[in-house]
C-alpha positions in Angstrom: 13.2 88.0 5.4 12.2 86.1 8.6 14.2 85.8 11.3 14.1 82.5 14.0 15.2 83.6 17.5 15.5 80.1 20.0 14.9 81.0 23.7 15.8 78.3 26.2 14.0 79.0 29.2 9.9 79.7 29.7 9.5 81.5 33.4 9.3 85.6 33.6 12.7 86.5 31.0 12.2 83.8 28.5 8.5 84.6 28.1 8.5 88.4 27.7 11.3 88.8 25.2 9.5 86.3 23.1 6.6 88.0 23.3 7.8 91.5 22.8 10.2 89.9 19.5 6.8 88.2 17.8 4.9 91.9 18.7 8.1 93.9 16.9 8.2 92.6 14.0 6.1 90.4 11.4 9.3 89.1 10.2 10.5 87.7 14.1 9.8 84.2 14.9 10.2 82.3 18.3 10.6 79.2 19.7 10.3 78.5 23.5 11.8 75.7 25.0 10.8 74.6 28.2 9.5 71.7 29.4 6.5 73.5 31.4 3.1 73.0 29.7 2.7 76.7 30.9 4.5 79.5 30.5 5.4 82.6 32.2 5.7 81.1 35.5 9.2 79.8 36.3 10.4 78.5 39.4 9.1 81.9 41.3 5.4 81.8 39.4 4.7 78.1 39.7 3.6 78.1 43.4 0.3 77.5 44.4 0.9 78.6 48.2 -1.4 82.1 48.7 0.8 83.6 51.3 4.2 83.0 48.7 3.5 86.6 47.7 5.0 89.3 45.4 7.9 90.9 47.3 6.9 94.3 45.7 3.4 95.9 45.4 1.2 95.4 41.9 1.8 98.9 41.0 5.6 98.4 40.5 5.0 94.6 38.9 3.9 95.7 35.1 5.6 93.3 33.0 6.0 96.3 30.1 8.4 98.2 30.3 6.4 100.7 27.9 3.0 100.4 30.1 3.4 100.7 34.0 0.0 100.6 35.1 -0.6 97.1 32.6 -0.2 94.7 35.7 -2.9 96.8 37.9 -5.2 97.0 34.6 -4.8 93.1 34.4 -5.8 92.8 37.7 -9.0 95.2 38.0 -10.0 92.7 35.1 -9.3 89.4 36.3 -9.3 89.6 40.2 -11.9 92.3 40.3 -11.7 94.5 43.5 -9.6 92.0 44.9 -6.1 94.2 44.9 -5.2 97.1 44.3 -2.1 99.1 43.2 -1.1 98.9 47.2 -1.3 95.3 47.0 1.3 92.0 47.3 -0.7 89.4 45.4 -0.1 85.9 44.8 2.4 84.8 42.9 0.5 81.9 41.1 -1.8 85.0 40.1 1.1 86.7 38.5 2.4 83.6 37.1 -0.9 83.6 35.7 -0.6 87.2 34.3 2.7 86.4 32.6 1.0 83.4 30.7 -1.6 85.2 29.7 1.0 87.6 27.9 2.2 84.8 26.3 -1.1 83.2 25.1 -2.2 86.4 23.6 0.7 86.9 21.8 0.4 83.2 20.2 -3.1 83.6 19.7 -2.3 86.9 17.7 0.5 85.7 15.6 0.7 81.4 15.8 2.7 81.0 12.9 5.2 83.0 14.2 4.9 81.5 17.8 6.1 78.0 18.9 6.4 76.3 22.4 9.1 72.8 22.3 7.7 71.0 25.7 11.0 69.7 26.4 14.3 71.0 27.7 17.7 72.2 25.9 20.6 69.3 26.2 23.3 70.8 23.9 23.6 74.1 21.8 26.2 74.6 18.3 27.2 77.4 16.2 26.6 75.8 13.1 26.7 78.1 9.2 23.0 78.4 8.9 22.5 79.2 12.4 22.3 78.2 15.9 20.9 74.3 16.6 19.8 73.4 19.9 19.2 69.7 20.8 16.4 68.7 23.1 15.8 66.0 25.6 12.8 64.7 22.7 15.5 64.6 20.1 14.2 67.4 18.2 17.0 69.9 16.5 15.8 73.5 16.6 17.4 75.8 14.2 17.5 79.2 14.7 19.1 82.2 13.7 20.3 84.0 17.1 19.6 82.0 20.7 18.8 83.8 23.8 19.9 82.2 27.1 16.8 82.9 29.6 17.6 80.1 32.0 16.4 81.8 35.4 17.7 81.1 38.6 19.8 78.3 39.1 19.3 75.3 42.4 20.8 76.7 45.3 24.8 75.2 45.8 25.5 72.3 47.6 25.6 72.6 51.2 29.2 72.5 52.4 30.2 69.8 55.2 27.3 67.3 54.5 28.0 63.5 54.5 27.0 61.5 51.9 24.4 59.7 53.8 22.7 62.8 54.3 22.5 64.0 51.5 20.9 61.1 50.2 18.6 60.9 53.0 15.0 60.9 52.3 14.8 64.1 55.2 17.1 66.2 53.2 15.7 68.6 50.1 18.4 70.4 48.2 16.0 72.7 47.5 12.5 74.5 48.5 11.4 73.7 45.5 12.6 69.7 45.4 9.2 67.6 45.1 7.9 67.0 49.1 10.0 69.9 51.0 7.2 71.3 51.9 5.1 67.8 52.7 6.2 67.1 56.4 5.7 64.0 57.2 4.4 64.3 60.6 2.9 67.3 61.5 5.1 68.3 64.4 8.7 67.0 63.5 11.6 69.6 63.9 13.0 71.0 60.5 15.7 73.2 59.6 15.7 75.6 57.3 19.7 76.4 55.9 19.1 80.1 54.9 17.5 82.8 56.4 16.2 85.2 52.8 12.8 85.2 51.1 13.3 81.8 50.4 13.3 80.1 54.0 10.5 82.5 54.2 8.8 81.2 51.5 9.3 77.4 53.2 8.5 78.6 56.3 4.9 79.5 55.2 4.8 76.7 52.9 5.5 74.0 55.6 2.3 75.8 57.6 0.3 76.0 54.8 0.8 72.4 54.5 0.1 71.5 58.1 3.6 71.4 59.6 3.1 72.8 63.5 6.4 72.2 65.1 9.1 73.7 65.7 11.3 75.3 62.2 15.2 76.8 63.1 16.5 79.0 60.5 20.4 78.7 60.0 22.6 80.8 57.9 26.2 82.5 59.0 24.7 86.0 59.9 21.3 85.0 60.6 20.0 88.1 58.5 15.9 88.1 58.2 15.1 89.9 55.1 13.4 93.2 56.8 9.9 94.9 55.9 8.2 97.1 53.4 6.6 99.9 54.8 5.1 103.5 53.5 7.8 105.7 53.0 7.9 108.7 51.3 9.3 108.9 47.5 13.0 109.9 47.2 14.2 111.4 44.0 15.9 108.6 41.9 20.0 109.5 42.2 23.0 107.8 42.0 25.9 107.7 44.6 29.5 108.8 43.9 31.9 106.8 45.5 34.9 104.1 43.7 35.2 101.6 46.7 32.2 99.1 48.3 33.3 101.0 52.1 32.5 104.1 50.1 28.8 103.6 48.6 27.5 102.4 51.9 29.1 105.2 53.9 27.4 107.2 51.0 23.9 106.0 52.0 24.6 105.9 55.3 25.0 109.7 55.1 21.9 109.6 52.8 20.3 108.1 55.2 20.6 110.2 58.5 20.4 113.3 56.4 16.7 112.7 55.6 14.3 115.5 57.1 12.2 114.1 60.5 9.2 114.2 59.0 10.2 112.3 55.7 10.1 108.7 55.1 12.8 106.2 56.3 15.9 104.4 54.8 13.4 102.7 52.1 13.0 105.4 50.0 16.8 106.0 49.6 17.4 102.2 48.9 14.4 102.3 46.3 15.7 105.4 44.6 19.5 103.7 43.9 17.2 100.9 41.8 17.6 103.0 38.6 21.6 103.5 39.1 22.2 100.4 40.7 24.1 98.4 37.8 25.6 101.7 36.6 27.4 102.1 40.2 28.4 98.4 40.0 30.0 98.2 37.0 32.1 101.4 38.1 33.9 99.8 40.9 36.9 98.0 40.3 37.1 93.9 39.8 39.1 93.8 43.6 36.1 96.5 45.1 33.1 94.5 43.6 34.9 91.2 45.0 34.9 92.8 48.9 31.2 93.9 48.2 30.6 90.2 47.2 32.5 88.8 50.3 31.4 91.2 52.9 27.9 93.5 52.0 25.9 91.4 50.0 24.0 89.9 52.4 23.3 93.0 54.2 22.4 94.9 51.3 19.9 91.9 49.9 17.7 92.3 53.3 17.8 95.7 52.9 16.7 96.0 49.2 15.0 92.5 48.9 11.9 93.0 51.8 9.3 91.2 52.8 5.6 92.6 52.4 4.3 93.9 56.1 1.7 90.8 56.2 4.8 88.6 55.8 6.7 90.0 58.6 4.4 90.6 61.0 3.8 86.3 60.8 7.6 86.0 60.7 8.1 88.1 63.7 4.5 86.5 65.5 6.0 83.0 64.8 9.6 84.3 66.7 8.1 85.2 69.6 6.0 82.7 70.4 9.3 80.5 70.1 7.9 78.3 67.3 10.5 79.9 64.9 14.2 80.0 66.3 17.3 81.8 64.0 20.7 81.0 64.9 23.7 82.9 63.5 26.8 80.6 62.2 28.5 78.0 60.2 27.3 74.1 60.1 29.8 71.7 61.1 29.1 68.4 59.4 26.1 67.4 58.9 25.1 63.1 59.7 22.4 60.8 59.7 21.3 60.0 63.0 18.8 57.4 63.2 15.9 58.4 61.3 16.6 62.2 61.7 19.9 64.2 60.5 22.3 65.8 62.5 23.2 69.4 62.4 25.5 71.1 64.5 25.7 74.8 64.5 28.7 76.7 65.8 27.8 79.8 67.0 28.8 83.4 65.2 31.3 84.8 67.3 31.3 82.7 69.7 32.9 78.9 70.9 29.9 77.2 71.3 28.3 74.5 69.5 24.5 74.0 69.4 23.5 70.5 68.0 20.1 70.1 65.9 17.9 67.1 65.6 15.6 67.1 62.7 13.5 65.0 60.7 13.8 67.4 57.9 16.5 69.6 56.1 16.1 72.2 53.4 18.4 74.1 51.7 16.9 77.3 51.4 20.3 79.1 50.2 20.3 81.2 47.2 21.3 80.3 44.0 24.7 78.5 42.8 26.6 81.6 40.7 29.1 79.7 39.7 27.9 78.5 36.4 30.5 75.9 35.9 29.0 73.8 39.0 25.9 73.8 37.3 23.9 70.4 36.7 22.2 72.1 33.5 23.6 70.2 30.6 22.5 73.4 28.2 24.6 75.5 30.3 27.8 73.1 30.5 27.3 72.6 26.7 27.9 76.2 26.0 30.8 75.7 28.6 32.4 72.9 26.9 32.0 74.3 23.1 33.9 77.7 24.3 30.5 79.6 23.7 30.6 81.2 26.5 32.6 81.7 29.6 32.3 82.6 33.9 32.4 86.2 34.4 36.1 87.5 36.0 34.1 87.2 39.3 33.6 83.1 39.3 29.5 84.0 39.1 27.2 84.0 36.0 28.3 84.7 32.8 30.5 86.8 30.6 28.4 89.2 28.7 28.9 92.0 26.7 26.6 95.6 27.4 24.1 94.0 24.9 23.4 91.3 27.0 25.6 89.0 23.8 27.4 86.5 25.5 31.4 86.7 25.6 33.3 83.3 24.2 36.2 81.8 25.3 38.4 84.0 23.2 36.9 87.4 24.2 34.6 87.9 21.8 31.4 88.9 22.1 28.9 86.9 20.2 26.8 88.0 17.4 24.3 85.0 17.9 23.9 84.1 21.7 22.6 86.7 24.5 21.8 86.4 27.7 18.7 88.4 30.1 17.5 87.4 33.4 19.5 85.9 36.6 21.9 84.7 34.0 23.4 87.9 33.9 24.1 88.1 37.6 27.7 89.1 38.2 28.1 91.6 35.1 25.2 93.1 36.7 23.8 93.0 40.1 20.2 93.9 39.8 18.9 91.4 37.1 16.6 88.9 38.8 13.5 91.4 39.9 10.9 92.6 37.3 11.6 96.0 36.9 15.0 95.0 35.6 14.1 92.2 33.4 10.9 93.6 31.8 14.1 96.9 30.7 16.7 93.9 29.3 13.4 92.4 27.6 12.9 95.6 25.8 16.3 96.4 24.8 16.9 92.9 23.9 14.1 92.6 21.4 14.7 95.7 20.2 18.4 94.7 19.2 17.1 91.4 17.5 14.4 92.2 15.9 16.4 95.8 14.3 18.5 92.9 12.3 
């Protein structure tokens, strides 16, 4: 009997567990929908900047779970010598990697493989199935839905008038059409955030002529730090109950590492397999303090940049024409023809007042899945399909990635994978971890 999975959502998640669910089975059928002509690449994939790199080297970056050398294989063949297993490539190249998973799998099997070009409006749980409407009107009908949505805008900036925010300078997001299109080659911007993705505008803005000055803003003023060689540590969990306790854990970890070994990467890297496992053990009031207080400086240690990255990050900060300030925004006006953003220093009194002619919000992603614009995701809201996570951030989900309803149940029809499962989990957005859900999940679909 065939069986019709819906997947709503075409980057990196989306993409694989289609493609491993058409590969399981000859009875599985998918059908994508995502308004990208191409697939694979996402929000992450889609740029066409060189230096927005990988932030992990090819040899880790195998989209199979079940074949960890396919990415550098892939690459020998299509970049020739180009990279190596060492290497951060592109990330338009790997976008291109993960649609050319998807085109051989619908070249293989295109009866079983279909691609809606449009996006998902409203989902039901009707007696034949799930039905999904689409922005072009279609109805797709499906059997089970999976939820592969990536990552979300970033929030709203807090304390920003309305006239700003509707000013032609300001860009909700890196991504928003133009952010990286100064209009002048020397204006002033700011960038609110200081992670991988002000990085990301940072280079993009240069890429795209912008020479003048760019001031990083965000409350601790954390740079994400570097890779470098370290050597491998063991893969091994940490036992502790409370957030205070893991990091003491690794601080220990840490200083107890022989002279001649490595550095605190290795011990960072080798938590990656027990990661979620630790997370899920603390309790609800211990995984909130984590949240609230070590987040940030636990993404800058685990989330790095490549060394070619940092070294221009670092270049660009001491020849002044990168400035990072530490603190909250007051609120943030139209001046003229330039915004308005004043900065009061972390930890101290003073106030530091910013003129630019450009603003980006270069925060991380909104969590909080009922202030999401996505009408797919507030439909699934509104029908009691699924519900926020006890935490306020991403979704309820159950172990099998099946998404929890509004009476506690967890659903035999919709699952989640990817940065929609942030919260349950807290490693779920990098490749290693999706290319494992992929697996399990089309394992559990396709068994029945």
């Amino acid at each position: 009997m065939t069986r019709t999975v819906a997947i709503v959502g075409g980057g990196a998640s989306g993409t694989l567990v289609a493609s491993l669910l058409v590969r399981a089975s000859e009875a599985m059928h998918v059908v994508i929908i995502d308004p990208c002509e191409r697939l694979g690449r996402g929000v992450a994939y889609a740029t066409g900047i060189p230096r927005h790199t990988l932030n992990v080297p090819a040899a880790k970056m195998s989209a199979l779970a079940s074949d960890r050398n396919h990415f550098v294989r892939w690459l020998a063949a299509n970049a020739g010598d180009a990279y190596g297993p060492s290497s951060f490539v592109p990330r338009s190249l790997y976008g291109d990697y993960l649609n050319d998973i998807a085109t051989e799998t619908r070249v293989a099997a295109p009866d079983r493989w279909r691609h809606v070009r449009s996006s998902a409006l409203d989902v039901r749980l009707e007696n034949d199935g799930v039905h999904v409407t689409c922005s072009n009107g279609e109805v797709v009908r499906a059997d089970r839905l999976v939820v592969a949505t990536g990552n979300a805008s970033p929030a709203a900036w807090p304390n920003m008038s309305r006239e700003a925010r509707r000013s032609r300078r300001y860009f909700g997001s890196t991504w928003d059409p133009g952010a990286l299109m100064p209009d002048s080659p020397g204006e002033s911007v700011v960038l609110l955030g200081t992670g991988l993705t002000a990085v990301d505008a940072l280079f993009g803005l240069r890429e795209n002529g912008h020479r003048g000055p760019i001031i990083m803003v965000s409350r601790r003023g954390l740079l994400p730090l570097e890779h470098a060689a370290s050597n491998a540590t063991a893969a091994t969990s940490l036992e502790a109950d409370t957030a205070s306790g893991l990091l003491s854990a690794l601080r220990d970890r840490v200083r107890e590492m022989p002279a001649s070994g490595g550095d605190w990467r290795g011990h960072v890297d080798a938590l990656r397999p027990h990661t979620n496992a630790m997370w899920k053990a603390l309790s609800l009031v211990e995984q909130r303090r984590f949240l609230r207080h070590a987040l940030p400086y636990w993404n800058v240690h685990r989330h790095r940049m490549p060394p070619e990255a940092g070294k221009a990050v670092a270049d660009a900060l001491a020849a002044g024409t990168l400035r990072v300030f530490a603190g909250r925004t007051g609120a943030i006006t139209v001046s003229g023809d330039r915004l308005r953003v004043p900065v009061k220093l972390r930890g101290s009194a003073d106030v530091v007042t910013l003129d630019a002619g450009r603003v980006i919000n270069c925060s991380g992603p909104q969590h909080d899945v009922r202030k999401l614009a996505d009408p797919f995701v507030q439909s699934l809201l509104a029908h009691g399909l699924m519900v926020p996570n006890t935490l306020g951030i991403g979704m309820s989900i159950a172990e099998n990635g099946a998404l929890v309803d509004a009476h506690g149940t967890a659903s035999t029809r919709l699952f989640a994978i990817g940065p929609a499962c942030f919260g349950p989990l807290i490693e779920t957005t990098a490749m290693p971890d999706i290319r494992e859900q992929a697996r399990d999940l089309a394992a559990l679909l396709s068994a029945g």
